[in-house]
N, C-alpha and C positions, 0 to 999 in steps of 0.2 A: 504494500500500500504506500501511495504518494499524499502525502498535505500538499494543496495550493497555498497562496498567498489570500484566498480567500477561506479557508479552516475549510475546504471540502477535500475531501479524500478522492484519490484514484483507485480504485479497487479490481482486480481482475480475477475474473473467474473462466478457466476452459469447461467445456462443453463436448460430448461426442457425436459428431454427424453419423450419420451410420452411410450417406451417399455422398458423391461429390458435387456441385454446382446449386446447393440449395440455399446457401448462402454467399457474398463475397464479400472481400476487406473491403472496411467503409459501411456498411448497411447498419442502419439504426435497426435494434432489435428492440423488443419486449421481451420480460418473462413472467412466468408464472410460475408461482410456488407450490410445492404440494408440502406434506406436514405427514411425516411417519412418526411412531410411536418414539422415537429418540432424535428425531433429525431431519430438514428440511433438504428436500433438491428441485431444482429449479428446471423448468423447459421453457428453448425458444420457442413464442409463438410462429407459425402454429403445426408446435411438434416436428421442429426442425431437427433439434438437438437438444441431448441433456446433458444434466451437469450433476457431477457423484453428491454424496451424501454431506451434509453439512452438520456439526451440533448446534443444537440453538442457540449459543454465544455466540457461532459465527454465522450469522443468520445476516442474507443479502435485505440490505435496506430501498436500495432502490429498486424501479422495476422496470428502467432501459437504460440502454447502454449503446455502444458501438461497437465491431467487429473490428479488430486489430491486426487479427491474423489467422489464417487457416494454416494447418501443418497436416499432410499425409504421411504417416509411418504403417510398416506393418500390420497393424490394430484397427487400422481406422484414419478416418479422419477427424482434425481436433482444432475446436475451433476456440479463439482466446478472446471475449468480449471485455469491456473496460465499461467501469460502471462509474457516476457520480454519487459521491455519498457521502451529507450531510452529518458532521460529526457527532456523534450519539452524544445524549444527553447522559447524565450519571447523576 
């Protein structure tokens, strides 16, 4: 994670495409959260890509972001979204 000059945070979280060309660097994304019994993960809309397992300390605050980069390896493809995020209040 990055601080700006304005107290917001850069946050990045990768995602797993399961095909290639459903998204590209640059596309403003959405997500959506889901909520399992210990931990949240999140999908591009709509059902692009997902993103693993979260604990709810680390739970994504905002809900778009932009696409930074795609990377194809062995596994898949993997995509690295950057999110803005409002620094928590405590």
């Amino acid at each position: 994670m990055q601080t700006t000059e304005r107290g917001v945070t850069m946050r990045t979280v990768e995602f797993k495409m399961e095909r290639p060309g459903l998204l590209n660097e640059g596309d403003h994304v959405t997500v959506t959260e889901g909520k399992l019994p210990s931990n949240y993960y999140y999908t591009i809309d709509p059902s692009l890509a997902m993103s693993g397992n979260f604990p709810f300390r680390e739970r994504l605050l905002a809900r778009e972001g932009d696409v930074i980069s795609i990377v194809e390896n062995e596994r898949g493809f993997y995509v690295t979204v950057a999110f803005e995020e409002a620094e928590a209040q405590k």
